[in-house]
C-alpha positions in Angstrom: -49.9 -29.7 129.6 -47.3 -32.1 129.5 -44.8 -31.6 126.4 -44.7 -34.9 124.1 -40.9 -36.2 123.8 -39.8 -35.5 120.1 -39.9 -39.2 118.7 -36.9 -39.9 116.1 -37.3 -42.8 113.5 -34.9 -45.5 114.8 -32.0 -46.4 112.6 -32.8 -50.0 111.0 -30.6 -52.4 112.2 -28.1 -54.8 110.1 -29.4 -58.4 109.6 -27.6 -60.9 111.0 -28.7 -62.9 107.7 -29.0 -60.1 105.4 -26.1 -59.0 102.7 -24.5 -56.2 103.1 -25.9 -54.9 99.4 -29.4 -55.2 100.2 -28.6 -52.7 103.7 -30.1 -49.3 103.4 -27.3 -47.0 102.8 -25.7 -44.2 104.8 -25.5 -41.1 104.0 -21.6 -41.5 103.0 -22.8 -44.4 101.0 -25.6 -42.4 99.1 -22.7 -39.3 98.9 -20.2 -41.6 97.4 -22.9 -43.8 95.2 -24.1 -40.2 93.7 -20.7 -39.2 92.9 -19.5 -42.3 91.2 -22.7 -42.2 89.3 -22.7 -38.6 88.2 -18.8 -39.5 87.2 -19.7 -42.0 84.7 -22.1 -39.9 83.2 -20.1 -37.3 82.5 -17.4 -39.9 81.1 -20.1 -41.5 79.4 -21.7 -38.2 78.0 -18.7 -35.7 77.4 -16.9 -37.2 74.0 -20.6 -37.5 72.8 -21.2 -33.7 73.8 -17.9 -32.9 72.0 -18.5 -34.6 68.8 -22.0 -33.5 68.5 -20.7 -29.8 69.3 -18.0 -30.2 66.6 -20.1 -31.3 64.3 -22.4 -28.3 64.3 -19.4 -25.9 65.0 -17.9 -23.6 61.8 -14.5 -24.1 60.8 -13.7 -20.9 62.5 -14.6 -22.2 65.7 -12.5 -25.8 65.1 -9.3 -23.8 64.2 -9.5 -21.7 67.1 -10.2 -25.1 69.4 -7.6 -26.4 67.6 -9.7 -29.6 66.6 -12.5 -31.0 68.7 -15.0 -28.0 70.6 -16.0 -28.1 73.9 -17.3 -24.6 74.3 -19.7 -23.6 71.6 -18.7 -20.7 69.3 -21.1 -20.6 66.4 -23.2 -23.1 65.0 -23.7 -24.5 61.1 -25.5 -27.2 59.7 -23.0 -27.0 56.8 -21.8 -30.4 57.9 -24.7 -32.5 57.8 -25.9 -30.3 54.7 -22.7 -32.0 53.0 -22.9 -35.4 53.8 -26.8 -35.5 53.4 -27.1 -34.2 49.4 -26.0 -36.8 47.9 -22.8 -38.7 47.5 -21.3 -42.0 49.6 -22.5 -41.1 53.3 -26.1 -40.5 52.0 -25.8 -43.6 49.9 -24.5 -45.4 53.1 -26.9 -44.4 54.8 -29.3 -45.6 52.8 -28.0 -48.7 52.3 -27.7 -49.1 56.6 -31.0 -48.2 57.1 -32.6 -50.6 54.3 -30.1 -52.9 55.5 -31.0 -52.8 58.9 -34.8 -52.8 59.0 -34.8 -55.8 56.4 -31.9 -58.2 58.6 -33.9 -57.5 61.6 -37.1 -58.5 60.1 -35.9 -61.6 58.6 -33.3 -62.9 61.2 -36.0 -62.1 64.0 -38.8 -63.9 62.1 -36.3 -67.3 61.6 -35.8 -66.9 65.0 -39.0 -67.1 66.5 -40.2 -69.4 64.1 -37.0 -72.1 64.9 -37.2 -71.5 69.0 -41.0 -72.2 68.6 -39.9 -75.2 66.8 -37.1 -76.3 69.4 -39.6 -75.3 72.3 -42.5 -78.1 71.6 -41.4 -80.9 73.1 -41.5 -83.9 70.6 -41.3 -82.2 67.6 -39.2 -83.6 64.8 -35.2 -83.8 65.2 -35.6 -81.1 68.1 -33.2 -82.5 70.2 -30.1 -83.2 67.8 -31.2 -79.5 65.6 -31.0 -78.3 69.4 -27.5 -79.5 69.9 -26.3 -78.5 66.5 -27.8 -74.5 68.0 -25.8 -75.5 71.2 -22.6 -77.1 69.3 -22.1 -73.2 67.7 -21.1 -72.1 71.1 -18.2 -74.2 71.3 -16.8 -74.6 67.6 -17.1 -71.4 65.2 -17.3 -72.1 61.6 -14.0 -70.0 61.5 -13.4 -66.8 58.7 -12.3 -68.7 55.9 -14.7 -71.9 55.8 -17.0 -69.3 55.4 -15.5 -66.7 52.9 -15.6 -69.8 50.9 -19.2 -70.7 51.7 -20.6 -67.1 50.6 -18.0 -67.4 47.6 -19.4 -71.1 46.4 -23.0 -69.5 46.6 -22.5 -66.7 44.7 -23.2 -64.1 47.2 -20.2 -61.8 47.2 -20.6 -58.4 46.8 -24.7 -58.7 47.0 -26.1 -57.5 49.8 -27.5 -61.4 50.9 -23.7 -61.8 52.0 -24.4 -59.6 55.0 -27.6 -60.9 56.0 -27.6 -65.1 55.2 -24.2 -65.4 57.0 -25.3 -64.1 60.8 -29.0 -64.1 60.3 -29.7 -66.4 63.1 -27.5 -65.7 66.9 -27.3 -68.9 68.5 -27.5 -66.6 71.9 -30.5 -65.5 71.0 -32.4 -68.2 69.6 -31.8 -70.3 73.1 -33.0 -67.0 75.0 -36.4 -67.1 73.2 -36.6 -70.5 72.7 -36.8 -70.6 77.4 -39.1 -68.1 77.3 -41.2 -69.6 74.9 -41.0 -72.9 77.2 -42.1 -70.7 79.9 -45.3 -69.5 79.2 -48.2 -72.9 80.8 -48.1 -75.7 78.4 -52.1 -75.7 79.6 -52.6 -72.5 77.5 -51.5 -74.0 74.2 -52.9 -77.7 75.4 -55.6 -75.4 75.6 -55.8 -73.5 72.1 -54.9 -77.0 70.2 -58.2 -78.7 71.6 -60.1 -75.9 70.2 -58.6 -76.4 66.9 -55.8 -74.3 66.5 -52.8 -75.0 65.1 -49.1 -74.9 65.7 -49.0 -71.9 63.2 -52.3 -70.3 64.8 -51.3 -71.0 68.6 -47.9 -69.1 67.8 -49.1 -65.6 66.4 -52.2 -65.8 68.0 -51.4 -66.9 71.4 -47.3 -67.1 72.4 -45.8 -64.0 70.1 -48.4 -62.0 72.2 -46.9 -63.2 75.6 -43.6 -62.8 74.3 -43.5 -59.0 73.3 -41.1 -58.3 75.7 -38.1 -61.0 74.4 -39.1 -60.3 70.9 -38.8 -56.8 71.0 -34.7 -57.0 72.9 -33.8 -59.8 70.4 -34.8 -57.4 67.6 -33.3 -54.7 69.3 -30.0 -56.9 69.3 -30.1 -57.2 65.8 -30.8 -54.5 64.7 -27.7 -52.4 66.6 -26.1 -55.7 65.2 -26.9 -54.7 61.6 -26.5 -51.4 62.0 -23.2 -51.4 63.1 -21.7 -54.1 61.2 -19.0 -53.5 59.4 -16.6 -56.6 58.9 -18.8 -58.5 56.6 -19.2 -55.6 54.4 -15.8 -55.2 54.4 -15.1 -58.8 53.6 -17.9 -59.4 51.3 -18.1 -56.0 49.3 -15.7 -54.2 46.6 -18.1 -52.1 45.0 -18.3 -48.7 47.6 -21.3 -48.3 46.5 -22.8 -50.9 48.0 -20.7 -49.9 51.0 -22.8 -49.2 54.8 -22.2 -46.2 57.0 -19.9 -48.1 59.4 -17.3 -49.2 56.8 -17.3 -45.6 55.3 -17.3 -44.3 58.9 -14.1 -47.0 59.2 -12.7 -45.9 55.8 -13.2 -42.2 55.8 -13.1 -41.2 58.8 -11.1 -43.4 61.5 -8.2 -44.0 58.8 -8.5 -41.0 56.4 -8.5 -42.4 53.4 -10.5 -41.2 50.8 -13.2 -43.2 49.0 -13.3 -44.1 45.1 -15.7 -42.0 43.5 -17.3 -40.7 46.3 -16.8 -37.3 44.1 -16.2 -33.6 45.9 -16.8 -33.8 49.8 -14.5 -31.1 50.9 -15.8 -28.2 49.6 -19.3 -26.8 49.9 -21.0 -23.5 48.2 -20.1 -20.5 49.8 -17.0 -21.7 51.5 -14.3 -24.3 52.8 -16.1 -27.1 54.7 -14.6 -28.1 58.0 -13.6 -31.1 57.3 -13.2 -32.7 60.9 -16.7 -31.3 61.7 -18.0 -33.9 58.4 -16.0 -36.0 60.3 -18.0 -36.3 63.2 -21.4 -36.0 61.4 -20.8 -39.3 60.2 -20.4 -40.8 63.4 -23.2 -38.5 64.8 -25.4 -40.3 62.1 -23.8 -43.7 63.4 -24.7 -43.4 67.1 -27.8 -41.7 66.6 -30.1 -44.5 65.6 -29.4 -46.6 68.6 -29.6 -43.8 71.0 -33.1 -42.9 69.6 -34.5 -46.7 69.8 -32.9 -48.3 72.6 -34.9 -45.9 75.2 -38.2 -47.8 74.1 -37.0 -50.9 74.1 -34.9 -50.7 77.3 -38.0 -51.3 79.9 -38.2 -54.7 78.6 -34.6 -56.3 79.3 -35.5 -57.6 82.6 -38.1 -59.6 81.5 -37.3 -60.1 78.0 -33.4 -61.4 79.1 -32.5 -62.1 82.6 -36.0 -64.0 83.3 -35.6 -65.8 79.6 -31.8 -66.8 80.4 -32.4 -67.8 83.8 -34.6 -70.4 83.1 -32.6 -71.5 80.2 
């Protein structure tokens, strides 16, 4: 019996037409693509590794490191016990957290209800409230035109002063408003003949369709919110309306320590390491985004590219 010839899977050939991107790699190509990946995980992970590590590392094991640990020797909570019984960082905390959820509820609500608005064709003044959106791109209101605003309202040092200001991102509103011109004008043509209204035809039938936008421009602000900082630090003198990210700016990137934040370098039962409080605070910064932007990352393609492409 005749032996069958070993058959090898030819090598796909270049287009003539095709870019050089969309070619299958070689093997160098895959070797090199694996080890420029792999490098900026590491960049990216590492200093997160270390501050979570020194964080949960006893003073001990910082002085022997002499400052930030990269090899673990011993572990505590002491830390996060500090800055979590009380005092400014739990306050700030608080106040980021109720800041957050409430600026993201409101600003994403005004902005789905004024795209939906600047989406129907023909409704009132949508053209020249379009090009005032549009006209923000070009000329800011600038930082003292609008100290002054928030200061002729009333609304310094109140919390409204960090939400009214930048509750509506002229990025985002023209990114939902295209997706909301995307979806078949014969679906709502088709809702308003059986009786629905403009209020109706929105929940019911386009905020449905639009889960995936909604859910990245509330992502947006909400790590907007969360990390804010400037407002608060222009806005508010009392620190104990102050967020985590001005205390994270004030106490920990510059040292300086806060009025009446009382006793946060000692702890029962022995001296507290102070740089590992240090980088529990910005543990407690970073964590929140790195918990929610996993479920909410699956939806950028559609929720983004597709929306700004067709803006």
């Amino acid at each position: 019996m005749a032996e069958r010839p070993e058959t090898t899977t030819p090598r796909r050939r270049r287009h003539p037409l095709r870019p050089a991107w969309e070619e299958e790699p070689t093997p160098l190509g895959r070797t090199a693509k694996a080890v420029v990946i792999t490098l900026v995980v590491l960049a990216v992970a590492f200093p997160l590794y270390v501050v979570v590590l020194t964080s949960l590392s006893p003073q001990e094991a910082i002085t022997r490191a002499g400052g930030l640990v990269a090899v673990p020797d011993g572990f505590t909570f002491a830390a996060y016990e500090e800055i979590l019984s009380g005092g400014v960082v739990t306050r700030s905390v608080l106040v980021s957290t109720g800041l957050t959820l409430f600026g993201t509820l409101f600003s994403t609500t005004l902005t789905v209800l004024a795209a939906y608005g600047l989406s129907r064709r023909g409704s009132f003044a949508h053209r020249p409230l379009l090009f005032a959106v549009l006209l923000t791109f070009l000329f800011g209101p600038g930082l003292i035109p609008t100290y002054l605003t928030v200061q002729t309202f009333g609304l310094l040092d109140t919390y409204a002063s960090l939400v009214l200001p930048t509750a509506v991102a002229a990025f985002n509103l023209v990114v939902m408003r295209s997706f909301f011109m995307s979806i078949p004008q014969e679906l709502t043509d088709s809702a308003r003949i059986d009786g629905a209204g403009e209020f109706r035809i929105l929940v019911s039938l386009v905020l449905p369709l639009s889960k995936a936008v909604t859910a990245v421009i509330a992502l947006f602000y909400g790590v907007g919110y969360w990390n804010a900082f400037f407002n608060a630090f222009l806005y508010l003198s009392d620190n104990d309306k102050w967020p985590l990210q001005l205390v994270l700016r004030t106490y920990v990137l510059e040292g300086i320590p806060i009025p009446g934040a009382g006793p946060i370098d000692s702890v029962a039962g022995g001296p507290l390491p102070t740089l590992a409080v240090k980088m529990a605070v910005v543990v407690l910064a970073v964590l929140p985004v790195l918990f929610v932007y996993p479920f909410v990352q699956r939806h950028f393609t559609k929720g983004v590219i597709i929306g700004a492409v067709k803006g």
